[in-house]
PDB file with one MODEL, atoms N, CA, C and O in Angstrom:
MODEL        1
ATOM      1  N   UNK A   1     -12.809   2.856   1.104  1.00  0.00           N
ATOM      2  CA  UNK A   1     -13.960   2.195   1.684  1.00  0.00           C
ATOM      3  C   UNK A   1     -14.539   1.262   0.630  1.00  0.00           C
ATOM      4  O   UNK A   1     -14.526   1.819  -0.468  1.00  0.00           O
ATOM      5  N   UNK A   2     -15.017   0.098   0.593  1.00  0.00           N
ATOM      6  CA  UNK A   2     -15.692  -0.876   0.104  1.00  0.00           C
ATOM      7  C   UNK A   2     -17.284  -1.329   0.925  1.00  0.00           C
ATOM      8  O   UNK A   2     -17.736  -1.308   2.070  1.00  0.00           O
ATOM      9  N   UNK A   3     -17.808  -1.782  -0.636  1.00  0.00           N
ATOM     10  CA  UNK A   3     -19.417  -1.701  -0.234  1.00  0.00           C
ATOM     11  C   UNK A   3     -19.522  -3.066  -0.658  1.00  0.00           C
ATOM     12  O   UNK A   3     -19.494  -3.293  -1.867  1.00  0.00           O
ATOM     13  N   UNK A   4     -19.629  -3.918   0.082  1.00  0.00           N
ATOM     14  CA  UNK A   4     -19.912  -5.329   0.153  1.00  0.00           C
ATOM     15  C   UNK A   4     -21.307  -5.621   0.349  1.00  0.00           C
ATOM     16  O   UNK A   4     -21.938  -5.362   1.373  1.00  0.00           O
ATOM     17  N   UNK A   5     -21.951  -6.419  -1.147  1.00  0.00           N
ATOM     18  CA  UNK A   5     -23.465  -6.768  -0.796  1.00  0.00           C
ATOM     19  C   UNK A   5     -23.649  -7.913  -1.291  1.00  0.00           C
ATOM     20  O   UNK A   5     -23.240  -8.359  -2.363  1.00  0.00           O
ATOM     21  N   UNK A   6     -24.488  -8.562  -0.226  1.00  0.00           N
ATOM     22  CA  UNK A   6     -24.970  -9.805  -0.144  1.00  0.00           C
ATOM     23  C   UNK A   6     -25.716 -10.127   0.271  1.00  0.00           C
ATOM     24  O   UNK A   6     -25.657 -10.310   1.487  1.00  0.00           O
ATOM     25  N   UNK A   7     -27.084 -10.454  -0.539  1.00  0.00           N
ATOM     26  CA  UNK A   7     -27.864 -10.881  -0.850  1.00  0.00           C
ATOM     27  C   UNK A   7     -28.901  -9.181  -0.405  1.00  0.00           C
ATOM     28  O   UNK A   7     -28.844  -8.200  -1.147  1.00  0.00           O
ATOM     29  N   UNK A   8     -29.483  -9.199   0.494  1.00  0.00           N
ATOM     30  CA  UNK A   8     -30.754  -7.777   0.599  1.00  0.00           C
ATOM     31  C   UNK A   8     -29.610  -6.924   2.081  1.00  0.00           C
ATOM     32  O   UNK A   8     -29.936  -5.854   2.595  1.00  0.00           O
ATOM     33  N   UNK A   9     -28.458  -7.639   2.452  1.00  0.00           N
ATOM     34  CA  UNK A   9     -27.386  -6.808   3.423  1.00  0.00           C
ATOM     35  C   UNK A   9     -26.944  -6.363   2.879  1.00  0.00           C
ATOM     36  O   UNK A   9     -26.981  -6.799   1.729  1.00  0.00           O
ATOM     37  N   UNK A  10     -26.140  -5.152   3.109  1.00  0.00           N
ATOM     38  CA  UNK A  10     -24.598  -4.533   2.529  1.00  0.00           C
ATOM     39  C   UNK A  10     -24.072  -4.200   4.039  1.00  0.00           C
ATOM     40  O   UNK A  10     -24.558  -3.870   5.121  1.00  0.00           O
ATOM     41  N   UNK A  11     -22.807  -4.476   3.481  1.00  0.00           N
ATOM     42  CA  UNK A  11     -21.815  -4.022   4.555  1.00  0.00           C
ATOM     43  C   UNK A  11     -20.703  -2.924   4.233  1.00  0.00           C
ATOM     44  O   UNK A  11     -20.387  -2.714   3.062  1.00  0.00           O
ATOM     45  N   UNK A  12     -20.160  -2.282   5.203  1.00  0.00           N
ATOM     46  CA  UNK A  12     -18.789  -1.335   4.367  1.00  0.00           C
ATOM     47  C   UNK A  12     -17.881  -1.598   5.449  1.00  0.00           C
ATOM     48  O   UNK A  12     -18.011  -1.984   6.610  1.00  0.00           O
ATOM     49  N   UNK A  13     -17.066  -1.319   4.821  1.00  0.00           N
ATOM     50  CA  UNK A  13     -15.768  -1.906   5.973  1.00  0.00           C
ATOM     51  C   UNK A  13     -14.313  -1.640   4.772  1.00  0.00           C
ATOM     52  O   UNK A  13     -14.372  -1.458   3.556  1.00  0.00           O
ATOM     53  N   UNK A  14     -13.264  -1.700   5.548  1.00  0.00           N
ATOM     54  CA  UNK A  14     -12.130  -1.409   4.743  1.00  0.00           C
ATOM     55  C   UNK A  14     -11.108  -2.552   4.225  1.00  0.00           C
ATOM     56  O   UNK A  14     -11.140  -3.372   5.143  1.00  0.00           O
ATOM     57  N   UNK A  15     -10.345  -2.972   3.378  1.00  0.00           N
ATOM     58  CA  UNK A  15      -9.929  -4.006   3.076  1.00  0.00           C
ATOM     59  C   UNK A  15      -7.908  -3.279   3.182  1.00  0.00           C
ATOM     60  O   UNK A  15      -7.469  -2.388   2.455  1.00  0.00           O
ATOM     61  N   UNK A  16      -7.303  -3.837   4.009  1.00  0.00           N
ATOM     62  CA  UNK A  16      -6.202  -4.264   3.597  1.00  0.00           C
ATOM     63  C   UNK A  16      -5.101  -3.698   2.304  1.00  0.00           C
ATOM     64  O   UNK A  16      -5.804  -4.271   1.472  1.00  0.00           O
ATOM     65  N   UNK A  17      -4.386  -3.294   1.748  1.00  0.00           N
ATOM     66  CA  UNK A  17      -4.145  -3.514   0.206  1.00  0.00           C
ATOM     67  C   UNK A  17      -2.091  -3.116   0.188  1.00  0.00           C
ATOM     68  O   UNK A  17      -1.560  -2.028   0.411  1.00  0.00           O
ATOM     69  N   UNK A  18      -1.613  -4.050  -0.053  1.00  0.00           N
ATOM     70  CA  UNK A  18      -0.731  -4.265  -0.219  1.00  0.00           C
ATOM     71  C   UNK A  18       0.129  -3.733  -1.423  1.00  0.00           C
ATOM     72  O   UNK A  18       0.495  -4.794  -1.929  1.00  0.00           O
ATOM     73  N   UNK A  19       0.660  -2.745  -2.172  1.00  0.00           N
ATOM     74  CA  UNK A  19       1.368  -2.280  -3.214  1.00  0.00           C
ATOM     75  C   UNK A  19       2.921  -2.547  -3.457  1.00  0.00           C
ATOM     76  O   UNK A  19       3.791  -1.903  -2.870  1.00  0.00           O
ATOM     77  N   UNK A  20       3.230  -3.719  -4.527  1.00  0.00           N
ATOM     78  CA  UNK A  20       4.295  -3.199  -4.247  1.00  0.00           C
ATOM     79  C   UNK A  20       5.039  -2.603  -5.709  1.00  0.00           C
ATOM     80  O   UNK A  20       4.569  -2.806  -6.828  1.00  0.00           O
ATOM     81  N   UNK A  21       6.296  -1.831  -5.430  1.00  0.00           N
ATOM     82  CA  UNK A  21       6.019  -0.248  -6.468  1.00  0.00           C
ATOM     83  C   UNK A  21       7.390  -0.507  -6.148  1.00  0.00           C
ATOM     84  O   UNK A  21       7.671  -0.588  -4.952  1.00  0.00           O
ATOM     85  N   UNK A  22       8.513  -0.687  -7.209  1.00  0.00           N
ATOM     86  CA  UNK A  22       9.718  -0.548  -7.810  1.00  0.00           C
ATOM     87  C   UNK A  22      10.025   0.564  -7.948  1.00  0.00           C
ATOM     88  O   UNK A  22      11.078   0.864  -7.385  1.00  0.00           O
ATOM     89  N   UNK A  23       9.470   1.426  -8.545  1.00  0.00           N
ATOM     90  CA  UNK A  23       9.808   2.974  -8.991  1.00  0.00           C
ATOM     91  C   UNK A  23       9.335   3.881  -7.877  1.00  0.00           C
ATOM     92  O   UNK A  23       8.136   3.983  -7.616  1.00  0.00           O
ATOM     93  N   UNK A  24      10.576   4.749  -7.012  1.00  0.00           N
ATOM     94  CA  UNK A  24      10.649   5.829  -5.762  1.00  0.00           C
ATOM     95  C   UNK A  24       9.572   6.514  -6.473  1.00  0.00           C
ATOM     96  O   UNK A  24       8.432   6.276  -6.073  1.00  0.00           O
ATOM     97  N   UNK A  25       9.742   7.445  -7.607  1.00  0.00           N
ATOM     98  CA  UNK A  25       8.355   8.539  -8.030  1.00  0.00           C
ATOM     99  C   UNK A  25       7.050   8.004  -7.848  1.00  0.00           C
ATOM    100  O   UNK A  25       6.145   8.607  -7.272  1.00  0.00           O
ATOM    101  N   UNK A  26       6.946   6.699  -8.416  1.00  0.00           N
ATOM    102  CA  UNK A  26       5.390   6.240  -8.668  1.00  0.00           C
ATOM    103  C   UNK A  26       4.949   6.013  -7.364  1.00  0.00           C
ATOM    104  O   UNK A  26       3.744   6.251  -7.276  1.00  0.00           O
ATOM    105  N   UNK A  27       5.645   5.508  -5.924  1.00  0.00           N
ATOM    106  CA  UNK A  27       5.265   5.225  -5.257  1.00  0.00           C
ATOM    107  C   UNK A  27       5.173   6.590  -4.044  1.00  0.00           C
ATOM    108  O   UNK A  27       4.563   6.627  -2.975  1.00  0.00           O
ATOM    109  N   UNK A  28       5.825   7.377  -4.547  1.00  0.00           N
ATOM    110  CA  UNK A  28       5.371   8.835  -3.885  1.00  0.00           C
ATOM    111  C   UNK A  28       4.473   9.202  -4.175  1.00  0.00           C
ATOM    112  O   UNK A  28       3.659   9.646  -3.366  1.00  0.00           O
ATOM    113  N   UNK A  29       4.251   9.150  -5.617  1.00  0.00           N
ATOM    114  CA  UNK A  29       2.508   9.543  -5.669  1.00  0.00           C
ATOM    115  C   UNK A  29       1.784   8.854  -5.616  1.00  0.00           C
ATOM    116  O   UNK A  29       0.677   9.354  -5.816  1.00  0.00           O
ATOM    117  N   UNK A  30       1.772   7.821  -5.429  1.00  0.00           N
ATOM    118  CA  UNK A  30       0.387   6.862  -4.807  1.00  0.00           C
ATOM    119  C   UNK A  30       0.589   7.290  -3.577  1.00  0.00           C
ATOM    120  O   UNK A  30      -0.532   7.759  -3.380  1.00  0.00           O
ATOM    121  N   UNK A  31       1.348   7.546  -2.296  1.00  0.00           N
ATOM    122  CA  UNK A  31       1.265   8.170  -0.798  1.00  0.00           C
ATOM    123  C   UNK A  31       1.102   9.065  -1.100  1.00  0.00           C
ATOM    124  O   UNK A  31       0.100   9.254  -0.409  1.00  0.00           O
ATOM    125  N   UNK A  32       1.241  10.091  -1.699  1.00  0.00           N
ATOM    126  CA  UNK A  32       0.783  11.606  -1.641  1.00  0.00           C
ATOM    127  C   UNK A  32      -0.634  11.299  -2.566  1.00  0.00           C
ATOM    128  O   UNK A  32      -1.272  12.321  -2.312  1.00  0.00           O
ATOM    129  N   UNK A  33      -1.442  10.542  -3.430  1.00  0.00           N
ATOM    130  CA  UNK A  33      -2.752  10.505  -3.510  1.00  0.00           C
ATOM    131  C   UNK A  33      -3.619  10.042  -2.687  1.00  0.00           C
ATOM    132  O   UNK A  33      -4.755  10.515  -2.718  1.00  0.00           O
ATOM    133  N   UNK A  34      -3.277   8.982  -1.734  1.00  0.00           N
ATOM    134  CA  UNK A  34      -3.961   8.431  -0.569  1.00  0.00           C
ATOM    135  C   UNK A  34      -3.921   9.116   0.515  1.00  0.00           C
ATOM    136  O   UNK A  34      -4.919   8.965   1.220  1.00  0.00           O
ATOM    137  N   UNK A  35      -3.088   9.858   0.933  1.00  0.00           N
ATOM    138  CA  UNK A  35      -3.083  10.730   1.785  1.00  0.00           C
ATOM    139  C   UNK A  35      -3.648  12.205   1.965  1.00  0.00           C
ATOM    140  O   UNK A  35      -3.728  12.977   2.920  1.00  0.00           O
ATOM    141  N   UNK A  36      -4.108  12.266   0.241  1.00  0.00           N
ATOM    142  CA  UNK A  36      -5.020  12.986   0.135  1.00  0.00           C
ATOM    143  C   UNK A  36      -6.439  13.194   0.151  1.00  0.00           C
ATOM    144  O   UNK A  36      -7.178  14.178   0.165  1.00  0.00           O
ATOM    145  N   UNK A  37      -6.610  11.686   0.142  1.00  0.00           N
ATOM    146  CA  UNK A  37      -7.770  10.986   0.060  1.00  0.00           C
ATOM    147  C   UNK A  37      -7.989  10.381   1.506  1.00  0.00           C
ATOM    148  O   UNK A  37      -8.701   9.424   1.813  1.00  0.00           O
ATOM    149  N   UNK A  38      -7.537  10.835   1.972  1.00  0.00           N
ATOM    150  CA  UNK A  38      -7.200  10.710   3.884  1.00  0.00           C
ATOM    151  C   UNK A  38      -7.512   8.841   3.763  1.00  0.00           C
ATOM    152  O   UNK A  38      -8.449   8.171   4.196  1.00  0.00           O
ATOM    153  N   UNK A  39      -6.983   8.672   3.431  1.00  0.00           N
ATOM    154  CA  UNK A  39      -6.355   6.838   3.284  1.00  0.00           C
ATOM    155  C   UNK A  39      -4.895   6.345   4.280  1.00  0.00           C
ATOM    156  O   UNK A  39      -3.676   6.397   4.112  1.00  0.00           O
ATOM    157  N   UNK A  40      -5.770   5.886   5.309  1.00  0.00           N
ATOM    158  CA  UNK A  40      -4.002   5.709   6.151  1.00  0.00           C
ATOM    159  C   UNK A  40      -2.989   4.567   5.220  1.00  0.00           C
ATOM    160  O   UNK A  40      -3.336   3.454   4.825  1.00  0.00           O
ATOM    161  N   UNK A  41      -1.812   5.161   5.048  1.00  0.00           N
ATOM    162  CA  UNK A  41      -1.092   5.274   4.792  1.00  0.00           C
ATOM    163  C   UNK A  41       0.252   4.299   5.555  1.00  0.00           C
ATOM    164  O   UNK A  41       0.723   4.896   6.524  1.00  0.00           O
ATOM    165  N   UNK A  42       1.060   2.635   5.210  1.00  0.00           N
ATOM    166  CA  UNK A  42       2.046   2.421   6.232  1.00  0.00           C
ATOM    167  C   UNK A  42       3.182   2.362   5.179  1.00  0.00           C
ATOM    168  O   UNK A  42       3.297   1.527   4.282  1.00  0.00           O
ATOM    169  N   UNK A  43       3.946   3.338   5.438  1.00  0.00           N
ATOM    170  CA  UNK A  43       5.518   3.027   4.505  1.00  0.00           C
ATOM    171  C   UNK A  43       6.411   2.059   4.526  1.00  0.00           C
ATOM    172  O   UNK A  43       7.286   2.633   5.174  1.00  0.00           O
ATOM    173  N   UNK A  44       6.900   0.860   4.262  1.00  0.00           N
ATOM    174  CA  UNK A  44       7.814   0.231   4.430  1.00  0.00           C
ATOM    175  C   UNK A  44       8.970   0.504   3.264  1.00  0.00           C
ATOM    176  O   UNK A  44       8.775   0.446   2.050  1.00  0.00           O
ATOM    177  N   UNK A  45      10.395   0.861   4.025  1.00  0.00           N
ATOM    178  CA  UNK A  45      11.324   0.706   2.647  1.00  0.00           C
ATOM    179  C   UNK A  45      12.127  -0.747   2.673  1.00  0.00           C
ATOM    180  O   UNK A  45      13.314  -0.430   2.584  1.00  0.00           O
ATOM    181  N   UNK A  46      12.056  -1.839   2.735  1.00  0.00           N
ATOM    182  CA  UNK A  46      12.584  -3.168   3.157  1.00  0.00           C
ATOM    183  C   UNK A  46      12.524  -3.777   1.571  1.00  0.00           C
ATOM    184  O   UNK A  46      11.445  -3.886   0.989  1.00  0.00           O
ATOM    185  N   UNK A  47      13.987  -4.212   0.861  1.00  0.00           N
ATOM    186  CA  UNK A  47      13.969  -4.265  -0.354  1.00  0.00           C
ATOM    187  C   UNK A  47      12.854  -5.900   0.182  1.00  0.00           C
ATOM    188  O   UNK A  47      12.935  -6.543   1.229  1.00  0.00           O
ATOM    189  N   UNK A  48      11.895  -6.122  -1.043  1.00  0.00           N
ATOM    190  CA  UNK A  48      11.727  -7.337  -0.338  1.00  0.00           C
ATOM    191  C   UNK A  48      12.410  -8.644  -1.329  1.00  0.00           C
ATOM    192  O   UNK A  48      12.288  -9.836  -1.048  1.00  0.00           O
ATOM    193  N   UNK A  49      12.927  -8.261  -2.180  1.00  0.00           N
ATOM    194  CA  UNK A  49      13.981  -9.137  -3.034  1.00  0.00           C
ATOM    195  C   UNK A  49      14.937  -9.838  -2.204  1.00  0.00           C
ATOM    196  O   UNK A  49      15.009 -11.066  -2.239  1.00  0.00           O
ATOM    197  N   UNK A  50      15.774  -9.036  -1.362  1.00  0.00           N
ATOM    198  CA  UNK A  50      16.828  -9.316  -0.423  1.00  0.00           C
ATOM    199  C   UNK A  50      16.069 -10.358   0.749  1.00  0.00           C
ATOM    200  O   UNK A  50      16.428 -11.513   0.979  1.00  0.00           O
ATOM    201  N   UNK A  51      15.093  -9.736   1.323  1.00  0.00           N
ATOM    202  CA  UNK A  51      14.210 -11.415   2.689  1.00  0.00           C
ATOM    203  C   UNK A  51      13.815 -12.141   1.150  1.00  0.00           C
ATOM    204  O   UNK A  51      14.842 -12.819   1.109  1.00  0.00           O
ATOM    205  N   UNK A  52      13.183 -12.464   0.008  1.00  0.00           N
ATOM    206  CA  UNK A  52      12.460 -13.449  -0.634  1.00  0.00           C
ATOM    207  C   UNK A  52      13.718 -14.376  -0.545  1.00  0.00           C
ATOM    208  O   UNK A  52      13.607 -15.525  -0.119  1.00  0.00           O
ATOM    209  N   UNK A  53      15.255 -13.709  -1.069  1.00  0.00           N
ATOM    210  CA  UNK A  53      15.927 -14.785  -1.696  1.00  0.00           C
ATOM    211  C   UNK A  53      16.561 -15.282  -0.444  1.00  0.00           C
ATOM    212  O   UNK A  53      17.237 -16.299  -0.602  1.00  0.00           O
ATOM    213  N   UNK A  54      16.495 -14.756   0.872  1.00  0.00           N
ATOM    214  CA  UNK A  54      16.921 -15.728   1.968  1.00  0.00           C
ATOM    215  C   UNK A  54      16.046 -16.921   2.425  1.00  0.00           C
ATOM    216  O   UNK A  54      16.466 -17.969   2.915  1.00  0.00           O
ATOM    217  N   UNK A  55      14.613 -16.544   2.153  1.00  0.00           N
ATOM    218  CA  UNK A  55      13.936 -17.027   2.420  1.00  0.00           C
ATOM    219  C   UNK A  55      13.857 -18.277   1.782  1.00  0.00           C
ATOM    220  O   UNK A  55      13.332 -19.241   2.339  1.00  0.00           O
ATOM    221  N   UNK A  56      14.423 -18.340   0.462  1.00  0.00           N
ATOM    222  CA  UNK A  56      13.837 -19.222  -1.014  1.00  0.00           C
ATOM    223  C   UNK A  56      15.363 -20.018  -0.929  1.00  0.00           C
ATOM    224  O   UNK A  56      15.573 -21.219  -0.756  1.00  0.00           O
ATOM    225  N   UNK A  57      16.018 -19.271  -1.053  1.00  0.00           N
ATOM    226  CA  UNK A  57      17.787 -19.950  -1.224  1.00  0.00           C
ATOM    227  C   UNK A  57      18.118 -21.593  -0.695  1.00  0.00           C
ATOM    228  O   UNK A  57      17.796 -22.112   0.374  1.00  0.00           O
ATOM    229  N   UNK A  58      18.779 -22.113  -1.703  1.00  0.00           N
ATOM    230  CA  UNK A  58      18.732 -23.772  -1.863  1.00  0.00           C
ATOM    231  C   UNK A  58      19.792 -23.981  -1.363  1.00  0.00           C
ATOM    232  O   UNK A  58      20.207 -25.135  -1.255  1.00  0.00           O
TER     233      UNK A  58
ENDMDL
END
């Protein structure tokens, strides 16, 4: 949750957050800490090296 204030308002609301995590361990425990922290949670395993360089390729 995030606490956004501006000016004599605050707002809370949730932001988005994108990780991306090379190493299988490190990125198990960031899902098993957010999920503990009841933080929804979306898994993707999609190398994204493999779509960048189709994407980029000359």
């Amino acid at each position: 949750m995030v606490t956004i204030t501006k000016g004599v308002q605050t707002y809370d609301g949730k932001i988005p957050v994108t990780l991306l995590v090379d190493d299988v361990e490190t990125a198990n425990e960031l899902i098993k800490l957010a999920k503990a922290a009841n933080v929804p949670v979306v898994e993707q395993d999609e190398d994204l090296n493999k779509s960048k360089n189709k994407n980029y390729s000359r």
